[in-house]
Steps between C-alpha positions, in 0.01 A plus 500: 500500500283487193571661190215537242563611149261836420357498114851675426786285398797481796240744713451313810288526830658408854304341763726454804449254737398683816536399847268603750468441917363711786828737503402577113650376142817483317594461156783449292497792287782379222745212517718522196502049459130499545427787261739367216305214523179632497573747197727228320770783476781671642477841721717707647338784645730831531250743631228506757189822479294594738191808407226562746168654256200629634131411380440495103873607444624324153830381446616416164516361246872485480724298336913492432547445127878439477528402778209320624400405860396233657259528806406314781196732665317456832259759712620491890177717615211594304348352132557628186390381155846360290546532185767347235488535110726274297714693244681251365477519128598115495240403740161317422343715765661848356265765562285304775449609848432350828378583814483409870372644846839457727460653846619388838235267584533286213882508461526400176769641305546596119820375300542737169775341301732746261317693213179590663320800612398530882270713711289503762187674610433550909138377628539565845575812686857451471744194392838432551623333189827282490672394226896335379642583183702253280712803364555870646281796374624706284300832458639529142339191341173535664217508342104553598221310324184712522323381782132501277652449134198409342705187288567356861156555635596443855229410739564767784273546824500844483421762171702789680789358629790782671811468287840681467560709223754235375237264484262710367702535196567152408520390141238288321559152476482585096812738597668259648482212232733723335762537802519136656 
């Protein structure tokens, strides 16, 4: 496997080796060794998420502020444009996004340390998005980043993007200098 630091500090992209033959592929989708490795830290994942999203649905951008996940995010079927925002006042990168296309013909997957906001925007007609959690969610402490805060400037494929009304309502990143 490759892993290949993004332009956010402890952000990392996953390239797994894939093995292919006339029956098809496989891939290792996480070994815990090769991954501690790879991200030069300790996991311990302690919840697994599964959401299936139809064309131009947005997810995001949420975040845990007390307690903060980590997440390790993969599409199965489909593509969808990924998205992570580093809110870590004590970061270099605080404030900074990055992006990357991750769909099933690619493979690549998306590591999002602790302290950052995620979402994800779906470019094909449907995607089913994976993703493991380094602590459980906890609807309390959640908290939604508005998906086009103009501070952020996010790059999006799409100007009118089908949201939730949680989502809809997120705070400004302005808004949540103050909270984190």
């Amino acid at each position: 496997m490759k892993f290949k630091e993004t332009n956010l500090k402890d952000c990392f992209i996953v390239e797994p080796d894939i093995f292919k033959d006339s029956r098809g592929s496989f891939q290792e989708t996480f070994n815990q060794k090769i991954y501690e490795d790879g991200l030069q830290r300790k996991l311990k994942f302690v919840q697994d998420n599964c959401s299936v999203s139809y064309k131009h649905v947005l997810r995001g951008m949420h975040f845990q502020n007390k307690n903060p996940q980590g997440k390790l995010v993969m599409v199965i079927f489909g593509e969808v444009l990924d998205v992570a925002v580093d809110l870590r006042k004590n970061s270099n990168t605080y404030g900074n996004w990055y992006s990357v296309i991750l769909s099933d013909l690619n493979r690549k997957q998306l590591w999002i340390p602790e302290g950052f906001a995620h979402g994800f925007l779906v470019l094909s007609e449907f995607a089913h998005f994976s993703y493991k959690c380094t602590t459980f969610y906890d609807p309390t402490d959640e908290i939604c980043l508005k998906w086009n805060d103009k501070d952020i400037s996010i790059n999006w494929a799409c100007k009118n993007p089908i949201i939730s009304n949680k989502d809809s309502e997120g705070l400004s990143f302005r808004d949540i200098k103050n909270i984190t």
